[in-house]
C-alpha positions, 0 to 999 in steps of 0.5 A: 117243286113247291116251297113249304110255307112252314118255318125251318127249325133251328138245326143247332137246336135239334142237334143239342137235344132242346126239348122245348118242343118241335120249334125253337123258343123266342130269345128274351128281350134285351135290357137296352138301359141295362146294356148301355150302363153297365159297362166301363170303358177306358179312356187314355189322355194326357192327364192320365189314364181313367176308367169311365163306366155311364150313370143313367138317369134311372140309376142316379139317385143321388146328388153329387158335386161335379169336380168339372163345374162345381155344380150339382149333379140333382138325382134323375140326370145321367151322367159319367163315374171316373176314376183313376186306372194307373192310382199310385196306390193301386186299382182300389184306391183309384176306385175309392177316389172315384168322382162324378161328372157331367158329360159335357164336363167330362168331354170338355175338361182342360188337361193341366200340363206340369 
């Protein structure tokens, strides 16, 4: 017997009730700039525990000191948010005292020993 050349429909749709009409509707297009940025991660060392979420170049609008290499981070460039997870006084303050950094400064910094 010959295969049908029409596309199958989603079985999960015809079962949830879409109506959409006869076939499933395309999905929206992932924001790849949104994904990327929006989402911290932690990062373990030996100078502690950090939050570290990425700026983009589209999101960064304003000029900061990077504590890394003393240096301006101008508007337009990506770069890195970090703050403290384990702050003395609690997840806000850590928050509050966040700081902006290089990437490479970031990746490359020295960890003081006491």
């Amino acid at each position: 017997m010959p295969r049908s050349n029409r596309p199958r429909r989603n079985a999960s749709s015809a079962r949830s009730g879409n109506t959409g009409g006869k076939w499933t509707v395309p999905t929206p297009e992932l924001d790849l700039e949104r994904a990327r940025g929006g989402i911290a991660r932690r990062e373990s060392a030996p100078d502690g525990d950090w939050i570290v979420r990425t700026m983009t170049a589209k999101k960064a609008e304003k000029q900061y000191i990077c504590p890394g290499c003393s240096t301006a981070i101008l508007p337009g460039i990506a770069h890195l948010v970090v703050w403290s997870d384990n702050h003395l006084f609690g997840q806000a303050a850590g928050l509050a005292e966040r700081r902006h950094w290089h990437t490479n400064c970031w990746a490359s910094r020295t960890y003081r020993y006491r």
